[in-house]
FITIPA-499088 format. One record per residue (C-alpha): residue number from 1; x, y, z. Coordinates in Angstrom, 2 decimals, always signed. Layout:
<nodes>
+-----+---------+---------+---------+
! num !      xx !      yy !      zz !
+-----+---------+---------+---------+
! NUM !       X !       Y !       Z !
...
+-----+---------+---------+---------+
</nodes>
This chain:
<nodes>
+-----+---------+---------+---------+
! num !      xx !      yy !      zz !
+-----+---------+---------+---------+
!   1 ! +151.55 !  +95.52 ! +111.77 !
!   2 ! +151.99 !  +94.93 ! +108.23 !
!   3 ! +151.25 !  +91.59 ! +107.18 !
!   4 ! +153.66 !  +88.68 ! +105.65 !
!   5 ! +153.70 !  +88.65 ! +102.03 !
!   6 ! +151.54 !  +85.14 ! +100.62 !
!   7 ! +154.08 !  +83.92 !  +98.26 !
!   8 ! +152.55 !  +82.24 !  +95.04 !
!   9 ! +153.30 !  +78.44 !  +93.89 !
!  10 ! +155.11 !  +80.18 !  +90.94 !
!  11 ! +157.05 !  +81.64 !  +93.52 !
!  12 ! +158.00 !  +78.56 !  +95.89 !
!  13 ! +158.51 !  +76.39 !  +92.67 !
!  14 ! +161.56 !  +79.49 !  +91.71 !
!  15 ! +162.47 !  +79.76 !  +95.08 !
!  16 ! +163.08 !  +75.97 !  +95.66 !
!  17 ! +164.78 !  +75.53 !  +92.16 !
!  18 ! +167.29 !  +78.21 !  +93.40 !
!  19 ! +168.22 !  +76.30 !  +96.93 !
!  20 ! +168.59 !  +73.53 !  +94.85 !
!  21 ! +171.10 !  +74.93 !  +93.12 !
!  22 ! +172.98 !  +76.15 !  +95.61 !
!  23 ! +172.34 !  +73.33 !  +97.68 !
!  24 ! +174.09 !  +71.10 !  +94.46 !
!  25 ! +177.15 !  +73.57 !  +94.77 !
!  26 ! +177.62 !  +74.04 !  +98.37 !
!  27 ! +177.39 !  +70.18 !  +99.07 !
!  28 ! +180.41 !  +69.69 !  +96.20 !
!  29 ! +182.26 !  +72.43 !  +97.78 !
!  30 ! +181.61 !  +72.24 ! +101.43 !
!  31 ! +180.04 !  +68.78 ! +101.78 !
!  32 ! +176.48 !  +68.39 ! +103.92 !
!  33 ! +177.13 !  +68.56 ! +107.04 !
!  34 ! +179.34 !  +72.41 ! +106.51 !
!  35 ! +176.57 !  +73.86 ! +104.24 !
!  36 ! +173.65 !  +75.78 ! +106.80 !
!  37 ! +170.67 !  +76.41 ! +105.92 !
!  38 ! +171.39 !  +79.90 ! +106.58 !
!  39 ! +173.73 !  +80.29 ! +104.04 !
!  40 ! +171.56 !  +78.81 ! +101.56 !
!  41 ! +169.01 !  +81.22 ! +102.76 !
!  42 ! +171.33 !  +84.55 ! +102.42 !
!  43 ! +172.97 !  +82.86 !  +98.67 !
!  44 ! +168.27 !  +82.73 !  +97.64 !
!  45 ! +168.11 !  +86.44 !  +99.59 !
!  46 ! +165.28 !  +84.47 ! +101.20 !
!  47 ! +164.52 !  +84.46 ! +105.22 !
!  48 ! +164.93 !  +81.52 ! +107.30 !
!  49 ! +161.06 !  +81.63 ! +107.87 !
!  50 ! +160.59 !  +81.41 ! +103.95 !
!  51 ! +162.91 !  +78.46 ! +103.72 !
!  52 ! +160.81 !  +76.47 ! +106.63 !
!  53 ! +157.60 !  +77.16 ! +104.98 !
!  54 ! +158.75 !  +75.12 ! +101.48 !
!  55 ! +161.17 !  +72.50 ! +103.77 !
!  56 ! +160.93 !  +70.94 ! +107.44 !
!  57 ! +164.80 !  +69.82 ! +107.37 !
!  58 ! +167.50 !  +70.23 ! +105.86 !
!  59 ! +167.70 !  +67.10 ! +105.13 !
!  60 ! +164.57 !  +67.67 ! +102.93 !
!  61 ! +166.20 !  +70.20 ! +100.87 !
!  62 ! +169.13 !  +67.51 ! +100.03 !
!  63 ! +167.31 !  +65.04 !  +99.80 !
!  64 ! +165.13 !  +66.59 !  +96.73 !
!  65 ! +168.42 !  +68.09 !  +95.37 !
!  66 ! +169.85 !  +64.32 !  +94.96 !
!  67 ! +166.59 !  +63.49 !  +93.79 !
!  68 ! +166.86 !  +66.47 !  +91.21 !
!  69 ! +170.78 !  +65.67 !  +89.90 !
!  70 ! +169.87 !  +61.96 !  +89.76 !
!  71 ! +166.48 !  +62.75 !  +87.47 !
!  72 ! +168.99 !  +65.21 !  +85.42 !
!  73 ! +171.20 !  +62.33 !  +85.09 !
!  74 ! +168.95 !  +60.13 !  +84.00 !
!  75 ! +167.29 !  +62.18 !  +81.04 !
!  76 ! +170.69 !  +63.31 !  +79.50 !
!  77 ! +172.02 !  +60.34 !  +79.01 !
!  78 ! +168.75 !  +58.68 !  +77.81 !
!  79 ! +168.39 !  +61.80 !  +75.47 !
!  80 ! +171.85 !  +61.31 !  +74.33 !
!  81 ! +171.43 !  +57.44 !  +73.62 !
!  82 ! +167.92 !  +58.59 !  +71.94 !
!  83 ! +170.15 !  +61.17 !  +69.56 !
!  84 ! +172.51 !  +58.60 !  +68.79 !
!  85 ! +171.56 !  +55.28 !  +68.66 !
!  86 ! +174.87 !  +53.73 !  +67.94 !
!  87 ! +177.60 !  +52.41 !  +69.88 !
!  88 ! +179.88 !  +55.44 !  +69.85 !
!  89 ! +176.96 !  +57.32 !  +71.06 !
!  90 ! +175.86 !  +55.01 !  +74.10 !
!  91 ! +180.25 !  +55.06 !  +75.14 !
!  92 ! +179.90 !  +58.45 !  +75.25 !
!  93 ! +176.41 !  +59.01 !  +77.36 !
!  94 ! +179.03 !  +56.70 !  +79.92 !
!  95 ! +182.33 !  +58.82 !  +79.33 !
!  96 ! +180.15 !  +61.88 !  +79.91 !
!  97 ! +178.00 !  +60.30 !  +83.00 !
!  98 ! +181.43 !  +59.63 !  +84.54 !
!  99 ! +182.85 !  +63.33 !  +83.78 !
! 100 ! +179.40 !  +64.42 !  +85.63 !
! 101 ! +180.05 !  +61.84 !  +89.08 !
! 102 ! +183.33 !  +63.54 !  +89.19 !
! 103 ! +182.25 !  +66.51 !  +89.15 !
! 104 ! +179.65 !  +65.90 !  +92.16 !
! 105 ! +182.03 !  +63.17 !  +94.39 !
! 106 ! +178.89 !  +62.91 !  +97.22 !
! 107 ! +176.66 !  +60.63 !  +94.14 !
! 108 ! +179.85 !  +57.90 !  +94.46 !
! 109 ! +181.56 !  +58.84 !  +98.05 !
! 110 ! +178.54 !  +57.71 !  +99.91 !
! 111 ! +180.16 !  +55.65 ! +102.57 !
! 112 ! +182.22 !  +58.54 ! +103.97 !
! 113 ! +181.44 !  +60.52 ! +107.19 !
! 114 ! +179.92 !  +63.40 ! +105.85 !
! 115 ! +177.39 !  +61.58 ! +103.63 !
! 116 ! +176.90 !  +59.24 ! +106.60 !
! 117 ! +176.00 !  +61.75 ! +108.94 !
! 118 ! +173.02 !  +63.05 ! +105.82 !
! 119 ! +171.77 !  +59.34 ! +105.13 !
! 120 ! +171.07 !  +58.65 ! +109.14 !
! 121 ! +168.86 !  +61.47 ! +109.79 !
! 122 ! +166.52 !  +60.30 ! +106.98 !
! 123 ! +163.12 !  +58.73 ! +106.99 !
! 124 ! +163.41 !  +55.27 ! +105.34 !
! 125 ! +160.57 !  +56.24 ! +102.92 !
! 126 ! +162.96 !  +59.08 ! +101.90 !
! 127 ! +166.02 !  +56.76 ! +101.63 !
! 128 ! +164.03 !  +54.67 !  +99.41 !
! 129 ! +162.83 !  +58.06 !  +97.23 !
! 130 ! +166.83 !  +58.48 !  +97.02 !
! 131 ! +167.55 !  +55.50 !  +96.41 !
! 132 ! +169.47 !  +54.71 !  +93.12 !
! 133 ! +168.01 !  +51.53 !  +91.06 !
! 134 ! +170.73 !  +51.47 !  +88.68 !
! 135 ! +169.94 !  +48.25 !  +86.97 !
! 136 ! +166.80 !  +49.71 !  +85.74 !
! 137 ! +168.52 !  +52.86 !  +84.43 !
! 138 ! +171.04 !  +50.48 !  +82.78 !
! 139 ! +167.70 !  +48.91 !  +80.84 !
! 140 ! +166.50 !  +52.09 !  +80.13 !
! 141 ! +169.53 !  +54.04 !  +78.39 !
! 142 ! +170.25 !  +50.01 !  +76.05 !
! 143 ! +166.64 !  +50.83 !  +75.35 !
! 144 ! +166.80 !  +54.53 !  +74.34 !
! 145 ! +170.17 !  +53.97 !  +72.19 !
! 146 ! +168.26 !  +50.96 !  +70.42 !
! 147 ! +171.04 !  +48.46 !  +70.61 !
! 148 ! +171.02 !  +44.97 !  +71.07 !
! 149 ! +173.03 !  +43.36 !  +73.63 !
! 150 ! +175.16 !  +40.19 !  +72.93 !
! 151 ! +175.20 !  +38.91 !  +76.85 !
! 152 ! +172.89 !  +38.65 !  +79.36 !
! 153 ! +172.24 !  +42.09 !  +80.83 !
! 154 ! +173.05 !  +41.44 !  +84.33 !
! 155 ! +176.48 !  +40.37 !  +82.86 !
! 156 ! +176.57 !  +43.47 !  +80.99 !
! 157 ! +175.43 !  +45.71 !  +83.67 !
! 158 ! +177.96 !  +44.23 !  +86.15 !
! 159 ! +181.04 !  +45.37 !  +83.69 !
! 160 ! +180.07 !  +48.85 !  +83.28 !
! 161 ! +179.28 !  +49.13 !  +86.74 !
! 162 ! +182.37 !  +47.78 !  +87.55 !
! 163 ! +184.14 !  +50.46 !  +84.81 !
! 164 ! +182.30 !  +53.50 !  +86.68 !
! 165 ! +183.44 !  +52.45 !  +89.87 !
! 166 ! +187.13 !  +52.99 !  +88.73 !
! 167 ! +186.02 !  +56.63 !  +89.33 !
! 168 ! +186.99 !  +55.72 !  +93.60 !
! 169 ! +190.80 !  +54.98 !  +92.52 !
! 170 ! +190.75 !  +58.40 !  +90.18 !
! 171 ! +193.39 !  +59.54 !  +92.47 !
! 172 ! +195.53 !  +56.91 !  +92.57 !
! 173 ! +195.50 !  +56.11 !  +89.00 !
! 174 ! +195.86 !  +59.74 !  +87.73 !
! 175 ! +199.74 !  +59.42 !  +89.45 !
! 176 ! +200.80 !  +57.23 !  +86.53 !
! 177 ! +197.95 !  +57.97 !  +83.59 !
! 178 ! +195.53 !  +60.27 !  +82.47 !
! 179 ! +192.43 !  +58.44 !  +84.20 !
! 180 ! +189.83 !  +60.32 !  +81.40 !
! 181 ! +191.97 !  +59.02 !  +78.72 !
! 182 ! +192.32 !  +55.84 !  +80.25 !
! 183 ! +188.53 !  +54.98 !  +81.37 !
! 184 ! +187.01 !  +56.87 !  +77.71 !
! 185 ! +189.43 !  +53.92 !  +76.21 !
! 186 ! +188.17 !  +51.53 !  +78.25 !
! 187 ! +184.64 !  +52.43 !  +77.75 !
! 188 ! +184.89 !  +52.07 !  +73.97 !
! 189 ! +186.08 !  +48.07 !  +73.92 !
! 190 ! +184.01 !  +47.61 !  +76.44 !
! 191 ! +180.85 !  +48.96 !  +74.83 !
! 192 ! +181.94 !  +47.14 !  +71.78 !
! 193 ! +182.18 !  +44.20 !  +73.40 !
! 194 ! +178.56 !  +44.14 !  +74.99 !
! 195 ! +176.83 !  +45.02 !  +71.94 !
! 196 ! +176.07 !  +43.21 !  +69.26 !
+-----+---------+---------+---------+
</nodes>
């Protein structure tokens, strides 16, 4: 009987960067609870096996592909505040950071049914890996674009939180405006306004 092939770390690090990947589509296209792990298997032309021997859940493999986006996240718009260290620059890391939730609905939908039904099967040690400190990210991309703020920064935190979560009422707002057009407008005064 011929034996199982040993695969190298080189190997699970490629393997695991490809479920990733389609982990991060099928979860925007099919949500969590439709995507199977053997269909994420037969997209990596990997075997079921393989996928057990690099991840004891599913739940592990989306759990590390939040973890992934949200690190993503994170360094794009702190390299794009770093690039441009000027107000126009630090509206846009937040126009495009708002272009990239929409484009992945499960980082801002979290309280419906299907994300629900992920976040109850974890571990709380891996709900508090996943879990989101935005306030610090705020204080890291004012930071990284070098500005100075002219309020205290919870204040300013709490408006452009309150700005991004506009992205919920897209729908509803795109009936009578272009929502982009609208929240990039928004964005600007606003950043303006916060910064000295």
């Amino acid at each position: 009987m011929p034996s199982k092939p040993v695969l190298s770390d080189a190997d699970k690090q490629a393997i695991r960067e490809k479920l990733i990947g389609f982990c991060e589509n099928s979860w925007i296209v099919q949500g969590y609870k439709k995507t199977s792990i053997k269909s994420l298997c037969d997209q990596a032309a990997i075997s079921i096996g393989t996928f057990y021997t690099l991840y004891a859940t599913k739940e592990d493999l989306f759990s590390e592909t939040i973890e992934t986006i949200q690190k993503r996240l994170i360094k794009a718009v702190l390299e794009s505040n770093q690039s441009s260290r000027t107000k126009e620059g630090f509206a846009q890391s937040m126009k495009d950071l708002l272009r990239e939730y929409d484009r992945k609905p499960f980082l801002y939908r979290v309280n419906t049914p299907d994300f629900q039904s992920f976040v109850t099967k974890l571990p709380e040690e891996t709900l508090r890996k996943i879990k989101f400190d935005s306030f610090d990210f705020f204080r890291q991309a004012v930071q990284a674009a070098g500005l100075t703020l002219n309020m205290e920064p919870s204040r300013a935190y709490g408006m452009l939180s309150a700005l991004l979560s506009t992205i919920g009422a897209k729908e509803t707002l795109a009936v009578t405006c272009d929502y982009f057009d609208v929240f990039d407008q928004m964005t600007e005064i606003l950043v303006d306004h916060i910064f000295e």
